[in-house]
mmCIF file of the N, C-alpha and C atoms, coordinates in Angstrom:
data_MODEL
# 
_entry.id   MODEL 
# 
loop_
_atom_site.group_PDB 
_atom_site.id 
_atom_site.type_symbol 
_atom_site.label_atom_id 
_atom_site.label_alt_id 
_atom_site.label_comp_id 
_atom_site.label_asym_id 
_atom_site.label_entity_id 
_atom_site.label_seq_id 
_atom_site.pdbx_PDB_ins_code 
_atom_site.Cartn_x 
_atom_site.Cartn_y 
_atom_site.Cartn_z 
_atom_site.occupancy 
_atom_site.B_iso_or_equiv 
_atom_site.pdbx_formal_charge 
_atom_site.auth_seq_id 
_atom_site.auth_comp_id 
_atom_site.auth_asym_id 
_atom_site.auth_atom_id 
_atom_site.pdbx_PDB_model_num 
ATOM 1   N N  . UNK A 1 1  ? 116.949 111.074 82.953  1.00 0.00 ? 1  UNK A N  1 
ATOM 2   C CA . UNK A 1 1  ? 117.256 110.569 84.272  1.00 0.00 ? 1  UNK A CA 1 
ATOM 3   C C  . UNK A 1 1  ? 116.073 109.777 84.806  1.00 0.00 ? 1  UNK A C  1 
ATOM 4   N N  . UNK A 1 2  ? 116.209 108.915 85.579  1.00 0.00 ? 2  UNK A N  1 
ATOM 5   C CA . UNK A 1 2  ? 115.137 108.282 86.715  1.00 0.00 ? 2  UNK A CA 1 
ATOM 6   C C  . UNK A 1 2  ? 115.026 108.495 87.639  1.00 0.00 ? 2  UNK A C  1 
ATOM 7   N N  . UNK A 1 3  ? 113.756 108.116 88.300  1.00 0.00 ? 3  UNK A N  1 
ATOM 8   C CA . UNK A 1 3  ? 113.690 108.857 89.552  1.00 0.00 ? 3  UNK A CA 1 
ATOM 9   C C  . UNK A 1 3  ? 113.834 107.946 90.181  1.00 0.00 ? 3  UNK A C  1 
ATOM 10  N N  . UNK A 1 4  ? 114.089 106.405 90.371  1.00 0.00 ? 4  UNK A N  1 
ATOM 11  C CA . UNK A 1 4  ? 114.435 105.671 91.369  1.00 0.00 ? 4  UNK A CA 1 
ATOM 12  C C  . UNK A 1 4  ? 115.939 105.339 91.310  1.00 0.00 ? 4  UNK A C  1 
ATOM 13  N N  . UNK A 1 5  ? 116.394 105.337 93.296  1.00 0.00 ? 5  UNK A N  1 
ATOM 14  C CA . UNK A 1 5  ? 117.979 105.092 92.992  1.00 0.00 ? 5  UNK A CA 1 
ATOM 15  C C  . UNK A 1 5  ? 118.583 103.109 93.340  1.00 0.00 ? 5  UNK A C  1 
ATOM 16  N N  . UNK A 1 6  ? 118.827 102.724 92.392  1.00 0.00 ? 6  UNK A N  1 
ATOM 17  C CA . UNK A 1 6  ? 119.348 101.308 92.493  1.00 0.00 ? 6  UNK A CA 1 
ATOM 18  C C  . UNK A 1 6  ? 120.401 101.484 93.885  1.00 0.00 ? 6  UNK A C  1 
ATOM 19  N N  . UNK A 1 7  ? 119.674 100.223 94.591  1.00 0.00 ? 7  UNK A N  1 
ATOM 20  C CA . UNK A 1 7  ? 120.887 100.129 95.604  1.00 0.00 ? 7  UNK A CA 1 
ATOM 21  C C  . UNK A 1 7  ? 120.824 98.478  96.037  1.00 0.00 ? 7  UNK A C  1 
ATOM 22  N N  . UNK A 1 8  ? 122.024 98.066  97.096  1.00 0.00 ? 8  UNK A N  1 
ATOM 23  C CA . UNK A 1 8  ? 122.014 97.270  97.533  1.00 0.00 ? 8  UNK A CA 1 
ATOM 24  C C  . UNK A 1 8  ? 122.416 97.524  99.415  1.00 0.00 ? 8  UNK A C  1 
ATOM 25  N N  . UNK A 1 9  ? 122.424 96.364  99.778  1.00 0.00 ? 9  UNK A N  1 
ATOM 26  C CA . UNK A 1 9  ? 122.479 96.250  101.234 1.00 0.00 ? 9  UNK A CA 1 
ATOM 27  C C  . UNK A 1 9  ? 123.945 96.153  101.656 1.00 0.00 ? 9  UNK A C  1 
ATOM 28  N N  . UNK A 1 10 ? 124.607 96.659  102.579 1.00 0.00 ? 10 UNK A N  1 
ATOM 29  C CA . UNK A 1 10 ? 125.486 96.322  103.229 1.00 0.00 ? 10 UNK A CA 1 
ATOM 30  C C  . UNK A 1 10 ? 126.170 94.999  103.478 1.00 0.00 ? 10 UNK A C  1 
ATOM 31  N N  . UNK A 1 11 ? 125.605 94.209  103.703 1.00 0.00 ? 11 UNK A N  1 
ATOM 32  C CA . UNK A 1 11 ? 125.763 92.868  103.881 1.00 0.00 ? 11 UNK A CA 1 
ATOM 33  C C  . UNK A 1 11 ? 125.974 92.312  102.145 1.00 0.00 ? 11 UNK A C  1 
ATOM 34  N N  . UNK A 1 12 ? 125.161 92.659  101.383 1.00 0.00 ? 12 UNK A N  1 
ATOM 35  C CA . UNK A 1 12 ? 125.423 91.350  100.480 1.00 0.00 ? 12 UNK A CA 1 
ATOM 36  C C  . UNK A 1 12 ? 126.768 91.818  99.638  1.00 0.00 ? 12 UNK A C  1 
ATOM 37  N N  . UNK A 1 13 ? 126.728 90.859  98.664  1.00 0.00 ? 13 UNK A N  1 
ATOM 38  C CA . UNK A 1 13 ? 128.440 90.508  98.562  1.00 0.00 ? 13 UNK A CA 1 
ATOM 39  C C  . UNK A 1 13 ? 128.432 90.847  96.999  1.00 0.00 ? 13 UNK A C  1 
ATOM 40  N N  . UNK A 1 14 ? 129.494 91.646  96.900  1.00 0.00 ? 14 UNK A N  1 
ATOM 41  C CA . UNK A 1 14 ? 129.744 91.983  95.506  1.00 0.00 ? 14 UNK A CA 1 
ATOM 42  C C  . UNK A 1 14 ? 129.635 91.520  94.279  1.00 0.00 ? 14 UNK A C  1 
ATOM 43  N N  . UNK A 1 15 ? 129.383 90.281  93.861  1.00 0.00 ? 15 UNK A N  1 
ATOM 44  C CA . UNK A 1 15 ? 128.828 89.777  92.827  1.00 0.00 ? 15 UNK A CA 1 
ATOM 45  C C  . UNK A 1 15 ? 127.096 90.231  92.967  1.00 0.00 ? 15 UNK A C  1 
ATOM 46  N N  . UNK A 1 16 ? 126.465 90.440  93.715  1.00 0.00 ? 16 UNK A N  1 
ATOM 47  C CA . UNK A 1 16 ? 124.799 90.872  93.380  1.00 0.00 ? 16 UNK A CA 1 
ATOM 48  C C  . UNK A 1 16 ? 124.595 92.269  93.272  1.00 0.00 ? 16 UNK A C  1 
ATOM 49  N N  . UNK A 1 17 ? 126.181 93.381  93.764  1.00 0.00 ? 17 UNK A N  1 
ATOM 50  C CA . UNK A 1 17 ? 126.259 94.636  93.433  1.00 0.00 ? 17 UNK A CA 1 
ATOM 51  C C  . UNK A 1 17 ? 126.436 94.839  92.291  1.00 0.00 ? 17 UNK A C  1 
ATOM 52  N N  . UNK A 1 18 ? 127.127 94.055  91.158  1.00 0.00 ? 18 UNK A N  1 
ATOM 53  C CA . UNK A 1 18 ? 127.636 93.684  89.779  1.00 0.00 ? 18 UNK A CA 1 
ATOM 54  C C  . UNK A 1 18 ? 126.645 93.616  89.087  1.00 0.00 ? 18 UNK A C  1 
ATOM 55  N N  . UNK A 1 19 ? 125.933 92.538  89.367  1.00 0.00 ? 19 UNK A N  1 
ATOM 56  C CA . UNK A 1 19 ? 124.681 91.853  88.798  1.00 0.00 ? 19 UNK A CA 1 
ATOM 57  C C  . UNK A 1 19 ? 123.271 93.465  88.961  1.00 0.00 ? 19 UNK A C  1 
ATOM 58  N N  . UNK A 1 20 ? 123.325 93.850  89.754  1.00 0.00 ? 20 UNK A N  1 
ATOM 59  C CA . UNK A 1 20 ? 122.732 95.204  89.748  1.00 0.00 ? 20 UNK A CA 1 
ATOM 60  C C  . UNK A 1 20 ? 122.968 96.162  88.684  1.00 0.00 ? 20 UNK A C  1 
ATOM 61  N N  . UNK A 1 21 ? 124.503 96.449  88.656  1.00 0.00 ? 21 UNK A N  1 
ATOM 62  C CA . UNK A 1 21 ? 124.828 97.683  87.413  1.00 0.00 ? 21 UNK A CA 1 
ATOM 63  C C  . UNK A 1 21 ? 124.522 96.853  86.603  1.00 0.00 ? 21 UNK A C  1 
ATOM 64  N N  . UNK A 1 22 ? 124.827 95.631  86.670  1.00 0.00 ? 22 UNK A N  1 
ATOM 65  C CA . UNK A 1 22 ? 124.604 94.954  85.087  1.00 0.00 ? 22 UNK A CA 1 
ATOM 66  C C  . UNK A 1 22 ? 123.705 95.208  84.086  1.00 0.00 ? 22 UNK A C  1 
ATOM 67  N N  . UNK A 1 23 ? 122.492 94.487  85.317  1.00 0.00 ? 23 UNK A N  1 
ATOM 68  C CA . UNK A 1 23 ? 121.042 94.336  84.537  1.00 0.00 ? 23 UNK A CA 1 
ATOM 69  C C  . UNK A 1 23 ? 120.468 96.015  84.483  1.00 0.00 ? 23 UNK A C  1 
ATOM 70  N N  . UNK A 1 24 ? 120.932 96.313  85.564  1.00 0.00 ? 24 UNK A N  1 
ATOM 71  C CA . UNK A 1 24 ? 120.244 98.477  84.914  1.00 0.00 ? 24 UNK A CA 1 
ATOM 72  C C  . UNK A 1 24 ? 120.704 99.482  84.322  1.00 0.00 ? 24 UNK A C  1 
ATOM 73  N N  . UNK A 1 25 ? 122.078 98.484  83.974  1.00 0.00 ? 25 UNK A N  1 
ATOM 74  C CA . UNK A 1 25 ? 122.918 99.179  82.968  1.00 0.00 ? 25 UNK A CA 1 
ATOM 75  C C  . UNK A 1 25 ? 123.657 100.720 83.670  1.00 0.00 ? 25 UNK A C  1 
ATOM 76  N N  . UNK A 1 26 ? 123.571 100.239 84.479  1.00 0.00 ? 26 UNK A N  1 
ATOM 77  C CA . UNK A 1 26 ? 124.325 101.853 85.489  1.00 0.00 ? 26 UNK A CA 1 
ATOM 78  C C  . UNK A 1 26 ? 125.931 101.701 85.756  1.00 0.00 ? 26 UNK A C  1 
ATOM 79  N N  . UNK A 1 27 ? 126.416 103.056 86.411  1.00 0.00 ? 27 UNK A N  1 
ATOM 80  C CA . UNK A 1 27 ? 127.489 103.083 86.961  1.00 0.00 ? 27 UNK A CA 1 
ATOM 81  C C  . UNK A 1 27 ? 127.918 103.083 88.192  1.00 0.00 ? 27 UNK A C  1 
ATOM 82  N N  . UNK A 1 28 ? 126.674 103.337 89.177  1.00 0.00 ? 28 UNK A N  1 
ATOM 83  C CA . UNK A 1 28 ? 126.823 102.765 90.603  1.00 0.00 ? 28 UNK A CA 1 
ATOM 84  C C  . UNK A 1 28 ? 125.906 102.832 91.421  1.00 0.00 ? 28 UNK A C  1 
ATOM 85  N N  . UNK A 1 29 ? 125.516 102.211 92.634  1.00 0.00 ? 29 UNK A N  1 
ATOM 86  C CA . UNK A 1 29 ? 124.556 101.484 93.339  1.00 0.00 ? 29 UNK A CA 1 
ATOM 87  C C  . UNK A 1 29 ? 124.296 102.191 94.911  1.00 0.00 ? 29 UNK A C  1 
ATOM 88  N N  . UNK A 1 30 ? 123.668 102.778 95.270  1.00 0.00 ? 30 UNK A N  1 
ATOM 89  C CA . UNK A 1 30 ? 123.231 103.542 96.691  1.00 0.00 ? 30 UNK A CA 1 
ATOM 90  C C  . UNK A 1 30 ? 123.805 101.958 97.648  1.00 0.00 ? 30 UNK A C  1 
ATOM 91  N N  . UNK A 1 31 ? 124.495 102.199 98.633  1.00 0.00 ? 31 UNK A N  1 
ATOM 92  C CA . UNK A 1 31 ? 124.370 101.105 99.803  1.00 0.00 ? 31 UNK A CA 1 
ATOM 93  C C  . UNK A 1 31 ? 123.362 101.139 100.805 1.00 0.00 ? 31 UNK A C  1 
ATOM 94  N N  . UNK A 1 32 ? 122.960 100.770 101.550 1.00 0.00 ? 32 UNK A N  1 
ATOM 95  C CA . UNK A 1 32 ? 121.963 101.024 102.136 1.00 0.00 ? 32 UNK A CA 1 
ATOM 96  C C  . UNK A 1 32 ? 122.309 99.981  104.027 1.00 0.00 ? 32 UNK A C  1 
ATOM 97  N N  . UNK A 1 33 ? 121.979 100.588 104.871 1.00 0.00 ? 33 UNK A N  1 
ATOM 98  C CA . UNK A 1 33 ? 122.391 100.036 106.254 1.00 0.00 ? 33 UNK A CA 1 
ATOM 99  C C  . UNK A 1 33 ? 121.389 99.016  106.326 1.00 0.00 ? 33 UNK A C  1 
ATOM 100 N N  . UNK A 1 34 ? 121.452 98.602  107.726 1.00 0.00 ? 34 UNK A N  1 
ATOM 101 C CA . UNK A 1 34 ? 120.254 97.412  107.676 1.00 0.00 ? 34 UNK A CA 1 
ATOM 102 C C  . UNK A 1 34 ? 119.459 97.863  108.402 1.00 0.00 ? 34 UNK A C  1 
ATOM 103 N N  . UNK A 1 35 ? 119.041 99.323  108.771 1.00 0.00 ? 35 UNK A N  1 
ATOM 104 C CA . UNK A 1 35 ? 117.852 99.895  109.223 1.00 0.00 ? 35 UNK A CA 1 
ATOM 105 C C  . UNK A 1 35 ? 117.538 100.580 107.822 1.00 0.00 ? 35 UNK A C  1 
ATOM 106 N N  . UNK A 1 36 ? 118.264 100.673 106.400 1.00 0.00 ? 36 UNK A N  1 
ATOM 107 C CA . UNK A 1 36 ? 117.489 101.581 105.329 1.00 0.00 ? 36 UNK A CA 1 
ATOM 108 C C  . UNK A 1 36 ? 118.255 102.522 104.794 1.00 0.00 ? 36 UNK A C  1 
ATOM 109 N N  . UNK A 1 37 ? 119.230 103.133 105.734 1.00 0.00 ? 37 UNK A N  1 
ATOM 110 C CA . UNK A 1 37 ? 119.439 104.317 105.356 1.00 0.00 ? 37 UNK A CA 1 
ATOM 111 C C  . UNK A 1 37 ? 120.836 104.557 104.545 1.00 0.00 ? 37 UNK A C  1 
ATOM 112 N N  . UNK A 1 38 ? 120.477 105.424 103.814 1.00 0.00 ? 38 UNK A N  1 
ATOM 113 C CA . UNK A 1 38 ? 121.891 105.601 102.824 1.00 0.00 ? 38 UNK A CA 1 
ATOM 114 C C  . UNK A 1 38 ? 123.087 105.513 103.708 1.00 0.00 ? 38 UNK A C  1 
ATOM 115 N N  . UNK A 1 39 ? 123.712 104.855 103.591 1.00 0.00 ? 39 UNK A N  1 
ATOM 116 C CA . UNK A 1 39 ? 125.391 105.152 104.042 1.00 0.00 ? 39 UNK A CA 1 
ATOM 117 C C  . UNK A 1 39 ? 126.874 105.174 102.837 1.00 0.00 ? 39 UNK A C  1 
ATOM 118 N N  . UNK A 1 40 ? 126.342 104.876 101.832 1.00 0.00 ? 40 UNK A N  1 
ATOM 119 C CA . UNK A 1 40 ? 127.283 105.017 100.786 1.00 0.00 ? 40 UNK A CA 1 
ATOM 120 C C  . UNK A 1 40 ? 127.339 104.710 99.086  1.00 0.00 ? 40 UNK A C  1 
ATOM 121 N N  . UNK A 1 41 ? 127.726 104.918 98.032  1.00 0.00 ? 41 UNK A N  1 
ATOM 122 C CA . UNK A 1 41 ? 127.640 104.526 96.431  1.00 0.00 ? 41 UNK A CA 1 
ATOM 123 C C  . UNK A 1 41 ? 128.702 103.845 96.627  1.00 0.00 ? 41 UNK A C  1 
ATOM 124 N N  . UNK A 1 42 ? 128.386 102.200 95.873  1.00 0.00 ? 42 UNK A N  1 
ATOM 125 C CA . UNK A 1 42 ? 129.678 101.681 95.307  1.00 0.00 ? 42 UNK A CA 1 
ATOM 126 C C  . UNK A 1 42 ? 129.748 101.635 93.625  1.00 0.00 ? 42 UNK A C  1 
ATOM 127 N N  . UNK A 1 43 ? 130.244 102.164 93.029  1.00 0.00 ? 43 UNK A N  1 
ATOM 128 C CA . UNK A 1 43 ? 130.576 102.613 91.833  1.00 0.00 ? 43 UNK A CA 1 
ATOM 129 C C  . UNK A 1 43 ? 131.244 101.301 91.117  1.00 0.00 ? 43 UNK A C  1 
ATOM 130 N N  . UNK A 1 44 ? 131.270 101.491 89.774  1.00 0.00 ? 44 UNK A N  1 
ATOM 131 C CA . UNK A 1 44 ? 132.180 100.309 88.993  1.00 0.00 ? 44 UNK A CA 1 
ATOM 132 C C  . UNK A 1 44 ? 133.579 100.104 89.168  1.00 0.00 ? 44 UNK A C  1 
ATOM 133 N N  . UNK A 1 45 ? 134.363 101.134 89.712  1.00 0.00 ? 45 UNK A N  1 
ATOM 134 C CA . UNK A 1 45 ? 135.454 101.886 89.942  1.00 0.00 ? 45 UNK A CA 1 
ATOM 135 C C  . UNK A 1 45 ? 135.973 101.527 91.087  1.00 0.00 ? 45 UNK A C  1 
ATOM 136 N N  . UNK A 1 46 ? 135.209 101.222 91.859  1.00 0.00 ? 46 UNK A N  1 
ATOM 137 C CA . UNK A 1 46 ? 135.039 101.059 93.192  1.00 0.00 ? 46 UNK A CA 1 
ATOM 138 C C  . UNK A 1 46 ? 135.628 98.996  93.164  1.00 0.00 ? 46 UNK A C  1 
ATOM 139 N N  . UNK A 1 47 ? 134.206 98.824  92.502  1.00 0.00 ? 47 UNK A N  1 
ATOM 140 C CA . UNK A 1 47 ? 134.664 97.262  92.052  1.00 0.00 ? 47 UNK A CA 1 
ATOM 141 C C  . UNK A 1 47 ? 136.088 96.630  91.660  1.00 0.00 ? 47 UNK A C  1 
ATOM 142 N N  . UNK A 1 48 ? 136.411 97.322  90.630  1.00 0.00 ? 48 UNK A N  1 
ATOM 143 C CA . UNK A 1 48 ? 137.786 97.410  89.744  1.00 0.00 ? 48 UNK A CA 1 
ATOM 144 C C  . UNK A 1 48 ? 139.231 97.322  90.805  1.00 0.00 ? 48 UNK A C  1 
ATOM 145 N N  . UNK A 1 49 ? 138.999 98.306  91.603  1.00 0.00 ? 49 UNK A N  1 
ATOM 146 C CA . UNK A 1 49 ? 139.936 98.391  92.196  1.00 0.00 ? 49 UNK A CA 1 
ATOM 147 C C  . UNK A 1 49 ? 139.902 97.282  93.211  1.00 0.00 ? 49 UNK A C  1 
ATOM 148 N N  . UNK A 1 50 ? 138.717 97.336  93.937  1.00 0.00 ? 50 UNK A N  1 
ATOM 149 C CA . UNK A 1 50 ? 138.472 96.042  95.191  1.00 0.00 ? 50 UNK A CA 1 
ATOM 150 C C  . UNK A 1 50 ? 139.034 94.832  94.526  1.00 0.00 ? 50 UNK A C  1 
ATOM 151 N N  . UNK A 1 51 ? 139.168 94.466  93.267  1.00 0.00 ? 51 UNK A N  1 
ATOM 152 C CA . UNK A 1 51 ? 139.314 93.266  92.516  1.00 0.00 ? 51 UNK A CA 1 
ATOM 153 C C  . UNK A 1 51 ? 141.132 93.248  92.609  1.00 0.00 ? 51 UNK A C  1 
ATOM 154 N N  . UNK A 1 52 ? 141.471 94.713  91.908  1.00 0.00 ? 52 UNK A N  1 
ATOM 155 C CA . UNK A 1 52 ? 142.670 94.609  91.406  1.00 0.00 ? 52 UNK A CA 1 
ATOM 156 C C  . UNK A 1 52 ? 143.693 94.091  92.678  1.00 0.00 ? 52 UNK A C  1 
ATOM 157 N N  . UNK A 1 53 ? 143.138 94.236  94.054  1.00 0.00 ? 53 UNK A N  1 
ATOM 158 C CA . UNK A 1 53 ? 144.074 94.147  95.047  1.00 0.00 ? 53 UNK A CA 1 
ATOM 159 C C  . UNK A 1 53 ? 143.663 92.837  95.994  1.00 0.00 ? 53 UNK A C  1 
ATOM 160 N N  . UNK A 1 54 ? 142.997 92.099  95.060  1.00 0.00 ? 54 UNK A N  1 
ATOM 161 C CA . UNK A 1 54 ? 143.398 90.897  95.402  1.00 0.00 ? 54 UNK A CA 1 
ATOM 162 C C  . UNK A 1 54 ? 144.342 89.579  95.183  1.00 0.00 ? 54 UNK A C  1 
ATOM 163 N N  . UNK A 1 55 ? 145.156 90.077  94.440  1.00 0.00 ? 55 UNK A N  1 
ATOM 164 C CA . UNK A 1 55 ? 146.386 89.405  94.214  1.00 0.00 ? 55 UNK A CA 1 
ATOM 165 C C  . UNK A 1 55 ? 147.218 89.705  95.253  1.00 0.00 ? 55 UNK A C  1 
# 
């Protein structure tokens, strides 16, 4: 395991959440508010589905 947790910001936009699991080879990403603080994981799963229901 590692001890640091990959995350991204609230605001940015799902292709740089992608590009995150990508390059660290993970399965999902801490969100983070725009004062810092954890507010949620978006998972690959998470992605998949956000995708599937855009048709």
């Amino acid at each position: 395991m590692k001890d640091e947790i990959a995350t991204v910001n609230y605001d940015d936009d799902l292709a740089k959440a992608c590009k995150v699991l990508m390059d660290k080879k993970i399965n999902g990403v801490g969100v983070l508010s725009s004062n810092g603080a954890l507010i949620g994981i978006l998972s690959k799963t998470d992605i998949i589905k956000a995708i599937a229901f855009l048709d």
